[in-house]
N, C-alpha and C positions, 0 to 999 in steps of 0.2 A: 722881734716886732711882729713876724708876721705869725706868731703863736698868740698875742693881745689880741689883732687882729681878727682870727680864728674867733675869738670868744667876745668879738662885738667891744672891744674894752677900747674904748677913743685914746690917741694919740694926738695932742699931747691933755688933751682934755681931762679925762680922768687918772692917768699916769707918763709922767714925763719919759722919756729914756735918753741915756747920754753915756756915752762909752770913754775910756780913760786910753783910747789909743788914735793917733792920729792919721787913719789909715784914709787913702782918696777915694775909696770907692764910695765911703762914707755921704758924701755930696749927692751922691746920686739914686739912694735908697728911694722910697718912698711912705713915709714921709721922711724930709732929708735928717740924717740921726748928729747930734749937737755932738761933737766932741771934745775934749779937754786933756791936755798933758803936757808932753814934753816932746818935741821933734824929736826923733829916733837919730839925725844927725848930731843934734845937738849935745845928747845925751852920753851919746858915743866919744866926742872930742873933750867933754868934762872926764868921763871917766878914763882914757887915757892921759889925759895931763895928769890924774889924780896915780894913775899908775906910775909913771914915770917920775914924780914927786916922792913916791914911796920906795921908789928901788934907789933914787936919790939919796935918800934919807931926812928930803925935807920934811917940816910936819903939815902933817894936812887938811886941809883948811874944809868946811862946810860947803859942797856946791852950792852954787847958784844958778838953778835953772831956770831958764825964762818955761813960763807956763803959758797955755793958751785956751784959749775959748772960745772955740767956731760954732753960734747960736743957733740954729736950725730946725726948722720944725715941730721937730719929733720933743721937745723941750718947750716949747716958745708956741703961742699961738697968736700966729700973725693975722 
């Protein structure tokens, strides 16, 4: 962002940005940066279950991750 920035390119005006990880520092950039994925907790406890189902020998079924969408600035203009 702060390379657009440099080059006078507005946030979120003439280009949105929005990152596919859901890290906290995120919140407090400037302008704050939209996020979208998957809790890194959450992702972690599917793919264990999904482990232990295969050394099981159950068959393995499709995750289901809950996804998310923190709207924020840098996407969005408020």
């Amino acid at each position: 962002m702060s390379a657009l920035k440099d080059r006078k390119v507005d946030i979120p005006d003439q280009v949105a940005v929005v990152t596919c990880e859901a890290v906290q520092l995120t919140q407090h950039l400037q302008p704050g940066l939209t996020t979208a994925g998957v809790a890194i907790d959450a992702q972690c406890e599917v793919m264990a279950g999904m482990l232990i189902d295969e050394i099981e020998g159950r068959s393995l079924s499709r995750p289901d991750l809950l996804r998310h969408l923190n709207v924020r600035e840098s996407s969005s203009a408020n």
